[in-house]
C-alpha positions as CSV (number, residue, x, y, z in Angstrom):
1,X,0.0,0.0,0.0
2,X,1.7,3.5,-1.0
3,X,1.7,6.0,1.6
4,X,0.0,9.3,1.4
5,X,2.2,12.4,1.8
6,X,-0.4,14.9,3.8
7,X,0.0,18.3,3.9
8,X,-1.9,19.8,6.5
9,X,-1.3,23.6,5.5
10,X,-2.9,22.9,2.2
11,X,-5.6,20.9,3.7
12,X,-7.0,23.6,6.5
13,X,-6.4,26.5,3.3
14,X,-8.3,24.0,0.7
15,X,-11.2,24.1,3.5
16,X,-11.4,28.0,2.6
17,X,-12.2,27.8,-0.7
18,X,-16.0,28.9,-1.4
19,X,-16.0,29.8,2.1
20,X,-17.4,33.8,2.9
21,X,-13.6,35.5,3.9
22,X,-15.2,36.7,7.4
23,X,-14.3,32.9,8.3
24,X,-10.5,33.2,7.7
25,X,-8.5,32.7,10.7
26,X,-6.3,36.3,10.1
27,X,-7.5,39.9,9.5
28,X,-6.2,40.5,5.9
29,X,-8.1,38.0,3.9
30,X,-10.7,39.3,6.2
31,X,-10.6,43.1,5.5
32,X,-10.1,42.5,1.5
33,X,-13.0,40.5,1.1
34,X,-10.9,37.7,-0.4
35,X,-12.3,35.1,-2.3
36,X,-10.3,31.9,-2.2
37,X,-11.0,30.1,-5.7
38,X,-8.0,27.8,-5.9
39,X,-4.8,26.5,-3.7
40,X,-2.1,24.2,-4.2
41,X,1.3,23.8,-3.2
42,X,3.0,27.0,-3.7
43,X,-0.1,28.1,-5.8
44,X,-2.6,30.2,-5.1
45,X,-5.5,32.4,-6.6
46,X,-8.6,34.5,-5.2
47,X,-10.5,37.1,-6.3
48,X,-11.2,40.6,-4.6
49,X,-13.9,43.6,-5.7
50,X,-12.2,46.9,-5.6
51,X,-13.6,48.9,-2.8
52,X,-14.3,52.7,-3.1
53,X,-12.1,53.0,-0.1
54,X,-9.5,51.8,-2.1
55,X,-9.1,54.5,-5.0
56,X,-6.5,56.9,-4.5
57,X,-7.0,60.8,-5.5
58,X,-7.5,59.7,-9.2
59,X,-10.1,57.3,-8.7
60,X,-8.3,54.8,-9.5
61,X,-6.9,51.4,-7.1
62,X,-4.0,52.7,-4.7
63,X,-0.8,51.0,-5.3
64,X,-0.3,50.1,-2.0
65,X,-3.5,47.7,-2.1
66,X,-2.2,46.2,-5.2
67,X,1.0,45.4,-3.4
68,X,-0.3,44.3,0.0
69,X,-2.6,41.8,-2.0
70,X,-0.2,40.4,-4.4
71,X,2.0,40.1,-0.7
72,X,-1.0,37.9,0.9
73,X,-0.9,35.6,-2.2
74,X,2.8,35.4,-2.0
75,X,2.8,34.5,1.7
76,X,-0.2,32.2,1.4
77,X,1.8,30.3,-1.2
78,X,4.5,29.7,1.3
79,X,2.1,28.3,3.9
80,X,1.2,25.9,1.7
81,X,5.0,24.4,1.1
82,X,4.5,23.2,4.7
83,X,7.8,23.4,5.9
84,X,7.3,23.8,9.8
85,X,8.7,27.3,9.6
86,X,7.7,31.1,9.2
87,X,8.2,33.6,6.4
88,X,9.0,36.9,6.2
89,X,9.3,39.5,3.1
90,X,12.6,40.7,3.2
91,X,12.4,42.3,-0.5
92,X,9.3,42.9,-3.0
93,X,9.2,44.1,-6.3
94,X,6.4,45.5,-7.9
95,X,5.5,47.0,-11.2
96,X,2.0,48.6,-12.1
97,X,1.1,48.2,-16.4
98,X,-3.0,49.5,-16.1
99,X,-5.1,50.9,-13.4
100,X,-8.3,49.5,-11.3
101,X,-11.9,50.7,-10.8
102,X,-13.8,50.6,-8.0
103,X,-16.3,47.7,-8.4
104,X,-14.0,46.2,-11.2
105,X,-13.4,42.2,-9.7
106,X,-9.8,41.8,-9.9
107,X,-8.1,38.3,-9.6
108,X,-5.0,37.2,-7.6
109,X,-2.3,34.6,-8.6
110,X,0.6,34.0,-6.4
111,X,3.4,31.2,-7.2
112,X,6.8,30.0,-5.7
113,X,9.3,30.2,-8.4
114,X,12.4,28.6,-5.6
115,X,11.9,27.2,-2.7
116,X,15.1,26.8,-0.5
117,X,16.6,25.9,3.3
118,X,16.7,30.1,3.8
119,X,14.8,31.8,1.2
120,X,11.9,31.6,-1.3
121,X,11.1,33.4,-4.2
122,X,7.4,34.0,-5.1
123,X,5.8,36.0,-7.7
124,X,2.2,37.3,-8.0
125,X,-0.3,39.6,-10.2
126,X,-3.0,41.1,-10.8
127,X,-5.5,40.8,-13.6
128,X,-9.0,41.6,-14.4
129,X,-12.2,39.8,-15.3
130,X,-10.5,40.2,-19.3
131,X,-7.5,38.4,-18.1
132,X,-5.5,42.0,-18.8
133,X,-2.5,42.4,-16.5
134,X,-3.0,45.2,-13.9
135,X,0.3,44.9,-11.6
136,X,3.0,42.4,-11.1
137,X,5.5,41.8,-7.7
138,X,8.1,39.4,-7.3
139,X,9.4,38.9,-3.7
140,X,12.0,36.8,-1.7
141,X,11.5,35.4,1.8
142,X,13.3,34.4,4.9
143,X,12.3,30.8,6.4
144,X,13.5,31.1,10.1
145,X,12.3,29.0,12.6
146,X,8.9,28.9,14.9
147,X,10.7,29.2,18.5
């Protein structure tokens, strides 16, 4: 009989997909309204509906949102490698091609591009409902122990 390899990270976040985001267990997914459509291992995609409080003085979606969600996906993607360790951004990279709108549903992909014993390397963007490219960030992360 083969043996299963179980990840539990990936199973408790594959339990949040569908699920209404006031259920997640942090306050980001929470306060974005994020909509958890699809997780694997170092994968990850969701879907968000820009917010009015979100437009900066041009109407349009505030960089800093685009950033801090394309850092969620990167950090949920790490979560789901299951190493037994945390993660923290120690650089991030992001580039901004069109702009957002307020009610425009926007979706979310984050993927690990390296995986290593100190550092990962993650990418994410941003498209809309047309599959155009809104914003793009690329990131690397330190894996230091729990205690």
């Amino acid at each position: 009989m083969e043996e299963k390899n179980i990840n539990p990270n990936l199973e408790k976040a594959a339990l949040m997909i569908g699920l209404d985001p006031k259920f997640w267990p942090y306050p980001i997914p929470k306060s974005f309204n994020m909509e958890l459509l699809e997780i694997k291992e170092g994968y990850v995609k969701y879907k968000v509906v820009v917010k009015d409080t979100w437009l900066n003085p041009l109407k349009i979606m505030h960089g800093g949102i685009m950033v801090t969600l394309m850092d969620e996906a990167m950090g949920i993607c790490c979560y789901t490698l299951n190493t037994g360790f945390r993660y923290a951004t120690i650089d991030l990279n992001s580039t901004f091609f069109n702009p957002a709108r307020e009610g425009e549903t926007l979706f979310v992909y984050g993927k690990i591009e390296k995986s290593g014993k100190r550092h990962i390397h993650a990418v994410a963007h941003l498209e809309n409902e047309n599959g155009i490219t809104i914003a793009k960030s690329m990131s690397n992360l330190l894996v230091f122990s729990k205690s």
